[in-house]
C-alpha positions in Angstrom: 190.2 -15.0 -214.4 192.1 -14.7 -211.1 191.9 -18.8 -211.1 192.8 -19.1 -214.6 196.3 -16.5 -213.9 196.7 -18.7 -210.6 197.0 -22.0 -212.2 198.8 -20.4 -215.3 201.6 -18.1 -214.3 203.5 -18.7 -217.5 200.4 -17.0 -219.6 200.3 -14.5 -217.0 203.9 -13.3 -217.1 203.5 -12.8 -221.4 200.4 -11.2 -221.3 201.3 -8.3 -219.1 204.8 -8.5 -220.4 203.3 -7.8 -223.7 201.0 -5.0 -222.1 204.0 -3.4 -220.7 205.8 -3.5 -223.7 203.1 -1.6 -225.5 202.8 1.1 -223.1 206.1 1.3 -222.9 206.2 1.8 -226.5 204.0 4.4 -226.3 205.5 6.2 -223.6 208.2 6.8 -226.1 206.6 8.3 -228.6 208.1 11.2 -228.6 211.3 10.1 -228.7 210.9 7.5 -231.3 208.9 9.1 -234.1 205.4 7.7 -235.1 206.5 3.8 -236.3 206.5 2.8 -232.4 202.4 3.9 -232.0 201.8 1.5 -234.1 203.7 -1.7 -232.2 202.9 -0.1 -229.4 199.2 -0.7 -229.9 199.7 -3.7 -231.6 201.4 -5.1 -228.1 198.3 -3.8 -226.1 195.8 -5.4 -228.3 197.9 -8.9 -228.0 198.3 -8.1 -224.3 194.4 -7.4 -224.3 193.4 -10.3 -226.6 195.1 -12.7 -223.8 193.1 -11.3 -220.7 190.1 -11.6 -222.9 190.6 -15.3 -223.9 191.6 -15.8 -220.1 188.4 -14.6 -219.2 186.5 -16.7 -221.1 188.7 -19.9 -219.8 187.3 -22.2 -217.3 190.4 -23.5 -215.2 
C-alpha cells in the first residue's frame, strides 16, 4: 500500500482528508447534536473503503 500512496499522492491526500473529516465530525458531537455521527461515519467508511481498495492495488 506504501507503493500504491507513493506513486498516488493525489488519492492519498482524499482519503485521509476524508478520514479526518469524519473524525472530526465526530469529535463534535457534542456540540453539534446527533445528525453529524452519522456523516461522520459515513466519511470514515469512504476514508476506509479507499485504504481498502489501495490495498488491494498493485502499483
Amino acid at each position: 500500500m506504501q507503493k500504491y500512496y507513493g506513486k498516488h499522492v493525489d488519492f492519498n491526500g482524499l482519503t485521509h482528508l476524508l478520514l479526518g473529516i469524519g473524525v472530526g465530525m465526530l469529535l463534535t458531537y457534542p456540540v453539534a447534536g446527533a445528525h453529524p455521527v452519522r456523516m461522520g461515519l459515513a466519511f470514515i467508511i469512504a476514508g476506509l473503503c479507499g485504504h481498502a481498495w489501495a490495498g488491494t492495488h498493485k502499483p
